[in-house]
C-alpha positions in Angstrom: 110.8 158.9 76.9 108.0 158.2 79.2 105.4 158.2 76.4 107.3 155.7 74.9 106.9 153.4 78.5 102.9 154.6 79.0 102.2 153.7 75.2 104.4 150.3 75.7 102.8 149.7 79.2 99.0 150.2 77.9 99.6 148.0 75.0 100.9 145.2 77.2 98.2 145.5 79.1 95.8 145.3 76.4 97.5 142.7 74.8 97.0 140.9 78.7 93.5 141.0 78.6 93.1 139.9 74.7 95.1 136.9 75.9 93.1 136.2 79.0 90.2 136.7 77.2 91.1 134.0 74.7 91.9 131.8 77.9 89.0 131.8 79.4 87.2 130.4 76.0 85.6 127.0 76.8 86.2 124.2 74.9 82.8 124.2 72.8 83.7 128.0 72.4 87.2 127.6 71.0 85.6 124.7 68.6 83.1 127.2 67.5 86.1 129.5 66.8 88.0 127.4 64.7 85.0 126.1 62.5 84.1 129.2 62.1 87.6 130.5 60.8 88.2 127.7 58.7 84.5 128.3 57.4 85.9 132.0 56.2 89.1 131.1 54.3 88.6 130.8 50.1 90.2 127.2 50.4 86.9 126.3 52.2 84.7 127.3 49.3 86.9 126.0 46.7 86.8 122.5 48.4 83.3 122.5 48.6 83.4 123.5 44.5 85.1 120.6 44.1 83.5 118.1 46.4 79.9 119.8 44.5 81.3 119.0 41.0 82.9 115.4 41.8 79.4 114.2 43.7 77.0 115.6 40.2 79.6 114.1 37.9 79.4 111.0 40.0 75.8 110.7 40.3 74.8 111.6 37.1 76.4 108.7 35.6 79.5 110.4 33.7 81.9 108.2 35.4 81.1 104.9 34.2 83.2 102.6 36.5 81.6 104.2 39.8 77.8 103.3 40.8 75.6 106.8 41.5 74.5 106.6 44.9 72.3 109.7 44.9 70.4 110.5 42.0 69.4 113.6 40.5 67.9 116.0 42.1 70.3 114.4 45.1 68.4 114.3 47.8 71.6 113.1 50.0 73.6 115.9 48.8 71.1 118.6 49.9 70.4 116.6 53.3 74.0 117.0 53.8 74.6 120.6 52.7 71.8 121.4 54.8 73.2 120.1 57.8 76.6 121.6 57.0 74.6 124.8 56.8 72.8 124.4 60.2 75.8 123.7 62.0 78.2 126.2 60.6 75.1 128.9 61.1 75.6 128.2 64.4 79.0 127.9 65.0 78.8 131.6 63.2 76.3 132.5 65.7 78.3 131.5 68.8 81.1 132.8 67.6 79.5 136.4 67.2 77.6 136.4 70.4 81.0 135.6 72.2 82.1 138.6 70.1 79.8 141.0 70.8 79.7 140.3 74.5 83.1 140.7 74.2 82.7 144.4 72.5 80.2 145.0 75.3 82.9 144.5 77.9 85.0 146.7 75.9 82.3 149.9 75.9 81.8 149.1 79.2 85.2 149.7 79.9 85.6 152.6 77.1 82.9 154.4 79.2 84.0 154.2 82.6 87.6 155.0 81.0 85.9 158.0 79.7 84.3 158.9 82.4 87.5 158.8 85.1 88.9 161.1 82.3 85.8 163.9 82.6 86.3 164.2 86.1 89.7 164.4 86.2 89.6 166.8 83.3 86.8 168.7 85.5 89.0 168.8 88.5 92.1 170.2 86.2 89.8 172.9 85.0 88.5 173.5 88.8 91.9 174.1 90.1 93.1 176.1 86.9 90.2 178.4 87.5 91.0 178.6 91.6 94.4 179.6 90.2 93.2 182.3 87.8 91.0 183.7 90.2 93.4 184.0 92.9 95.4 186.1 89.8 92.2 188.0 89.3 92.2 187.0 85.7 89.4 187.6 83.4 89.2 184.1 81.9 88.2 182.8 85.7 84.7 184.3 85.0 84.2 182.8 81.4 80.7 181.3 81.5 81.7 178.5 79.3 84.3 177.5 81.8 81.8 177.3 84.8 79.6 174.9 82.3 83.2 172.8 81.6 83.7 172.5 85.8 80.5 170.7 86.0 80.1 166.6 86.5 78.5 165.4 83.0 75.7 163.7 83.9 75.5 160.3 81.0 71.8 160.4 81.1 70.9 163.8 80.7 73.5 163.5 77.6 71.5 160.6 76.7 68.0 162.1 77.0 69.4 165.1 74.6 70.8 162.4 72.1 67.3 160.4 72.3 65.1 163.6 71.9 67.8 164.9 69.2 69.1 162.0 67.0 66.8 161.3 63.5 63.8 158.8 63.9 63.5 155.1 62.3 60.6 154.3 60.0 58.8 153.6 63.0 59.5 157.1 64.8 61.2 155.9 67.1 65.0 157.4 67.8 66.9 154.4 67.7 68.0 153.0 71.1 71.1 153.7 72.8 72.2 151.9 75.8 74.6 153.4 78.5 75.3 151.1 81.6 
């Protein structure tokens, strides 16, 4: 039963910081939000279809009781599209920075989660070991164990990952970042 309360508890928690997260938005941030999911849904394509087809048939003269206003090759349509296209391009753009400095937060705290979780795994294996040596056991003097006991060091690991992963076009590994 007390997984059941940890589970229940973390995603509480979770679901705390999601929510003060989304508080903490500003106004022009929020906007950007919601532009940008509307911008996503099928319904906003389909409109724009729609708006497209009704502006040519208009303005190519097919519709006899309304005067074009924009000729062919619509120069007013396309000054329009293109500042839809500006601004929703960067609406996107806000929107994903906010998002990926949001992810960032979240390795940051993924690694220092996972980090907490070495040592204390570190210590369990230190004291197990005290424990099997005081039993004179022979798995107290496994050289793999002592290796296990030891504080990871992140940018050792991150030197072998450098010197180790494959290289881009230009030859360089690609970067990794630990904070």
């Amino acid at each position: 039963m007390e997984t059941y309360s940890t589970i229940h508890r973390n995603i509480r928690e979770i679901c705390r910081m999601e929510d003060d997260e989304l508080r903490s938005r500003s106004a022009a941030e929020r906007f950007g939000d919601f532009v940008t999911q509307l911008a996503g849904k099928i319904w906003f394509i389909e409109l724009h279809m729609v708006w497209f087809g009704i502006w040519v048939v208009i303005n190519s003269g097919l519709v006899t009781s309304v005067r074009p206003f924009d000729r062919f090759p619509y120069p007013f349509l396309t000054l329009i599209v293109s500042l839809e296209a500006i601004f929703l391009s960067l609406f996107i753009l806000m929107s994903q920075n906010r998002a990926s400095a949001q992810a960032d937060r979240r390795a940051h705290l993924d690694l220092q989660i996972n980090l907490l979780a070495e040592i204390e795994s570190s210590k369990t294996l230190e004291l197990l070991k005290a424990l099997c040596e005081h039993q004179n056991l022979a798995c107290s003097r496994d050289p793999e164990l002592a290796e296990l006991i030891s504080r990871t060091k992140p940018s050792e690991i991150l030197h072998i990952l450098r010197s180790s992963l494959p290289a881009d076009r230009d030859g360089e590994p690609p970067p990794l970042v630990v904070s």
